[in-house]
C-alpha atoms as one frame of an Amber mdcrd trajectory, in Angstrom:
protein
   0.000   0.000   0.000   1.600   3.334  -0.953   1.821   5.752   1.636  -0.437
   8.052   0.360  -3.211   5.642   0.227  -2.477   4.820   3.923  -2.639   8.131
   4.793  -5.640   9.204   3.029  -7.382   6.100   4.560  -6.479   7.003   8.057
  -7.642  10.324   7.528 -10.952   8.537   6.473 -10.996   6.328   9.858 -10.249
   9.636  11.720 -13.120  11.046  10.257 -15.474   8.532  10.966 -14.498   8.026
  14.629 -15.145  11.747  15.100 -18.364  11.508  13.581 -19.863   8.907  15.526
 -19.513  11.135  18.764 -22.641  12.660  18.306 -24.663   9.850  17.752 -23.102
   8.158  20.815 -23.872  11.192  22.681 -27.455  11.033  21.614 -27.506   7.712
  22.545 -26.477   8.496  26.085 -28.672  11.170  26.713 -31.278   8.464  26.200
 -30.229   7.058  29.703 -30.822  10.117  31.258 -26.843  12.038  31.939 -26.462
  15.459  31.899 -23.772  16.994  29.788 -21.539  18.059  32.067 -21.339  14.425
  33.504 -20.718  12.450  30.019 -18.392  15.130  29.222 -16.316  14.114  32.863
 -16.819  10.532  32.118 -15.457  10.732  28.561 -12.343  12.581  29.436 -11.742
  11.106  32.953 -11.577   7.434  30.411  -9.387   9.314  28.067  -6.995  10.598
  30.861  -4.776   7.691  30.985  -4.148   7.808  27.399  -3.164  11.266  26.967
  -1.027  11.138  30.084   0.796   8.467  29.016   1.679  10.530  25.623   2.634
  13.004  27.503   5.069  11.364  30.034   6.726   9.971  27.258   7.305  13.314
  25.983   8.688  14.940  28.825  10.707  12.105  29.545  11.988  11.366  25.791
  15.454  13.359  24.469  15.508  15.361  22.015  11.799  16.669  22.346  12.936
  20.067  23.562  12.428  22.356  26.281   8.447  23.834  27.113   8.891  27.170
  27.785   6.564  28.783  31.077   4.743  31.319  28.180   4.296  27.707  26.028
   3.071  25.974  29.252   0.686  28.932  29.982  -1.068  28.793  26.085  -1.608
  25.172  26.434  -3.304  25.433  29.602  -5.793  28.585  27.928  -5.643  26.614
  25.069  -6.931  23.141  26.407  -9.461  24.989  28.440 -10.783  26.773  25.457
 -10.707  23.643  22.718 -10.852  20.677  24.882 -13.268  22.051  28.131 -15.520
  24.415  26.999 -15.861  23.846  23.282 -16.747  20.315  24.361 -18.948  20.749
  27.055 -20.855  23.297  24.495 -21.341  20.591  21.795 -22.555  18.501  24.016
 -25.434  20.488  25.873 -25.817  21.574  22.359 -26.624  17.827  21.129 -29.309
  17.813  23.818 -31.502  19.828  21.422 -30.026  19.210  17.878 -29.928  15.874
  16.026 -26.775  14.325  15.735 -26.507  15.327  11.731 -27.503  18.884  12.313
 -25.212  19.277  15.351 -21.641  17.892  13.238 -22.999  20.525   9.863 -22.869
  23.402  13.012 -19.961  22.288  14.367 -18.218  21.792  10.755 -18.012  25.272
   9.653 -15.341  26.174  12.254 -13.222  26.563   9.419 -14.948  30.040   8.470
 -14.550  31.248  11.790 -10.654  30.423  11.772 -10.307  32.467   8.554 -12.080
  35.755  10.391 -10.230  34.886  13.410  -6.847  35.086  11.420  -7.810  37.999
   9.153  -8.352  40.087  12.633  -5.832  38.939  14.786  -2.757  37.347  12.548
  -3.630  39.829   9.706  -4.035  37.388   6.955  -5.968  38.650   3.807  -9.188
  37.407   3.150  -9.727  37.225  -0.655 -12.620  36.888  -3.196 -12.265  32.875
  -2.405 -12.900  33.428   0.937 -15.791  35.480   0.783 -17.739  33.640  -1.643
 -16.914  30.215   1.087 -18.576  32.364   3.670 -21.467  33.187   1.686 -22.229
  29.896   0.965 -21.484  28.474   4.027 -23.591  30.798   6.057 -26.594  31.204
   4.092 -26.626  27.093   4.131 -26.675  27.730   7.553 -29.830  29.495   7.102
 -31.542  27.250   5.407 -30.925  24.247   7.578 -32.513  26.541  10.350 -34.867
  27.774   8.736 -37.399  25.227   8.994 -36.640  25.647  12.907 -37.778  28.935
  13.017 -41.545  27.994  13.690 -43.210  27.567  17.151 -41.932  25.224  19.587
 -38.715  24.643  17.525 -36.977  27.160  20.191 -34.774  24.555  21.629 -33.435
  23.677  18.008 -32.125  27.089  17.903 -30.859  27.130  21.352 -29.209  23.789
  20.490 -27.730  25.210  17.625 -26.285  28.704  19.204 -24.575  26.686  21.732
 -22.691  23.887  19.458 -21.839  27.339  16.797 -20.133  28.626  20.330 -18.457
  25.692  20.591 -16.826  25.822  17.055 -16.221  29.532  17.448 -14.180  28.648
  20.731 -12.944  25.808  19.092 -11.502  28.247  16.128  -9.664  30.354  18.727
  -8.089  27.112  19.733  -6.822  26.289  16.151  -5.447  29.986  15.587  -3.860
  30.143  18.956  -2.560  26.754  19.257  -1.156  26.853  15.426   1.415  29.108
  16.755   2.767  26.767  19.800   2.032  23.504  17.980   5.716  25.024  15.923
   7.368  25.340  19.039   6.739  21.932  21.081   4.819  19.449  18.788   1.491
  18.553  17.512   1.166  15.163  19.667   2.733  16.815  22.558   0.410  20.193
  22.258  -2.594  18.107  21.882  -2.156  15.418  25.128  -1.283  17.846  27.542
  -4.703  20.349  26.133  -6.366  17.460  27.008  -5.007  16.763  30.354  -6.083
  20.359  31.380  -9.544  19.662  29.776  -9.807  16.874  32.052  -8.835  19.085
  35.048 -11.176  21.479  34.098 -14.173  19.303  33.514 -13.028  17.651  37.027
 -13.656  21.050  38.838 -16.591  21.912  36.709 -18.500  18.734  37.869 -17.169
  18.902  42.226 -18.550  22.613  41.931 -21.816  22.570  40.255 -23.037  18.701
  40.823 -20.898  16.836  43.063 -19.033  13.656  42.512 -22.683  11.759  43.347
 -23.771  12.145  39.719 -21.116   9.935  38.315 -23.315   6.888  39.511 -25.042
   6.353  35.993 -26.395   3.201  34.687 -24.207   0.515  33.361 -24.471   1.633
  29.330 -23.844   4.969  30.408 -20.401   3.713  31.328 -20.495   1.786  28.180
 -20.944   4.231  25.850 -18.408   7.076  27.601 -15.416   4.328  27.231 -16.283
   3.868  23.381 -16.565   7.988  23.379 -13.128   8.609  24.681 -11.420   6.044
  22.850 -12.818   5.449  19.706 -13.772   9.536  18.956 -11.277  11.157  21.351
  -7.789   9.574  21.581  -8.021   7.383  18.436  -8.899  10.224  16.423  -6.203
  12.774  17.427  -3.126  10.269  16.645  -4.660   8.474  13.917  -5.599  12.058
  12.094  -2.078  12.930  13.195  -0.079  10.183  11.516  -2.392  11.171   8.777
  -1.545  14.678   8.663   2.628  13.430   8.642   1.754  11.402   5.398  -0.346
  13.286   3.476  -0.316  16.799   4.483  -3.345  19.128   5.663  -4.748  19.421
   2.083  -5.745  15.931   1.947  -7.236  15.778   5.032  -9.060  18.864   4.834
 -10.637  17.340   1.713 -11.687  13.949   3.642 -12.748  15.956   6.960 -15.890
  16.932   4.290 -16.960  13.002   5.077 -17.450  13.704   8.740 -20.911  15.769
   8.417 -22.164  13.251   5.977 -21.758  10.219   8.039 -22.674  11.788  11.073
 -26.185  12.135   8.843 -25.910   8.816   7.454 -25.476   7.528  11.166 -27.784
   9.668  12.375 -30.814   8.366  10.006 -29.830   5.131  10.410 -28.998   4.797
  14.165 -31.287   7.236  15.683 -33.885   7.858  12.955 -33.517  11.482  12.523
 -33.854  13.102   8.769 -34.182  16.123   6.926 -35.873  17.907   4.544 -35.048
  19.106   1.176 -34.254  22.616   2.249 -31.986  21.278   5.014 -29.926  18.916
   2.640 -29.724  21.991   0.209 -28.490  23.680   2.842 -26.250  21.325   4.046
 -24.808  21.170   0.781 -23.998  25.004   0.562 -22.200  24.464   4.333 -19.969
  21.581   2.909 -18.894  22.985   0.195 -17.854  26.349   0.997 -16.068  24.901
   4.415 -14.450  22.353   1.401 -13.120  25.853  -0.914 -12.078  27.658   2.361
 -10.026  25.088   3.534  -8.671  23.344   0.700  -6.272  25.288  -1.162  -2.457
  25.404  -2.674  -0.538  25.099   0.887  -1.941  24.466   4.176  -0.455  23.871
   7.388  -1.193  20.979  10.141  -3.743  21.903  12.759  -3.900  20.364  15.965
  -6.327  17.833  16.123  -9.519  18.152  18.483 -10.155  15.294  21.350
């Protein structure tokens, strides 16, 4: 198999475990947890993973030295990506089905390029502007139908996962700048250790350690979360990102909307009208022609 292919097919499996968070969420909420609790559960599984990664970092030669100012963005960083971003998505996903909730979160993309136009003064061309038409007015039109009576929480659902990607943009502008200075794998298990932290301190303060007593597929389904669409994802997507560059797997990220639909009709029965697919449509592809393009430089990848 020729390394491309490998690494365009781990891209693919990246994709895929991502998008069958939502629907696993869904599937959770059925049981009765809260967000704030799955969210604890997921990362408290996914602890030992990332911690491991990142003793072997510290402890490896040759890695280089973290700096107190890089130690300090990772910690904002994590909170801001890993912690809130996530916790958003998911109290999000209590109103949204799992389709609508991955198109929402997918057009982070947009948000990175007005994020970098007004803070890292890149341009933002013709190219860009016509993405972020299309990708916003699809937007529209998937809500659209929501707009009538009783459809409130729909649009509640869908303000708070569009805060999550906006958070999670800030994360992929900020930590695009220390990712160059200590690593992508290193960057990314240590975000995640403070996300656990923070999640940790989140849960003691506003429901006490009591509401970890869930029924036994709760447990189920928060070990499958946090390794099959948290820790699996970030170092398959990062071996993918080593072989085939960001391009590529910019290109196959479009999957992860559609077969969080796919899964979503099939698994949970949820669907969507004409307008919504049309919209849909207009979000994919103008998150596809803002990200793809000539060069494009690894991202760290989201737990």
């Amino acid at each position: 198999m020729s390394p491309h292919l490998a690494g365009s097919l781990l891209a693919l499996l990246g994709v895929a475990c991502f998008s069958v968070r939502p629907v696993l969420v869904k599937l959770a909420y059925a049981h009765g947890v809260d967000p704030t609790t799955l969210l604890a559960l997921r990362l408290g599984f996914a602890f030992p993973f990332f911690a491991a990664v990142a003793a072997w970092h510290a402890l490896a030669r040759g890695n280089g030295r973290v700096t107190r100012r890089d130690w300090a963005w990772i910690a904002v960083l994590g909170f801001v990506g890993h912690y809130a971003a996530s916790w958003l998505d998911m109290a999000g996903l209590q109103h949204v089905g799992a389709g609508l909730g991955r198109l929402i979160l997918f057009l982070y993309p947009t948000i990175v390029v007005l994020l970098s136009a007004t803070f890292l003064g890149k341009p933002v061309g013709a190219r860009e502007v016509a993405a972020l038409a299309s990708s916003y007015a699809g937007l529209a039109l998937v809500l659209l139908p929501s707009g009538g009576a009783g459809q409130g929480d729909v649009l509640r659902g869908a303000a708070l996962i569009l805060g999550g990607a906006a958070l999670y943009a800030i994360y992929l502008v900020g930590g695009s700048q220390v990712i160059r200075r200590v690593g992508a794998m290193r960057f990314s298990a240590n975000a995640n250790i403070v996300s656990f932290l923070a999640i940790a301190i989140h849960l003691s303060v506003e429901r006490g350690t009591s509401t970890l007593v869930q029924p036994l597929p709760v447990y189920g389904l928060a070990i499958v979360i946090a390794i099959v669409s948290t820790v699996l994802p970030v170092f398959v997507v990062a071996e993918a990102l080593r072989r085939v560059g960001a391009n590529q797997v910019a290109l196959i990220g479009a999957v992860g909307p559609v077969v969080a639909l796919v899964l979503g009709h099939a698994g949970l029965d949820e669907s969507m009208t004409t307008t919504e697919l049309a919209g849909a449509a207009l979000i994919l592809g103008g998150v596809v022609f803002v990200t793809v393009r000539p060069e494009a430089g690894a991202a760290p990848g989201r737990g």
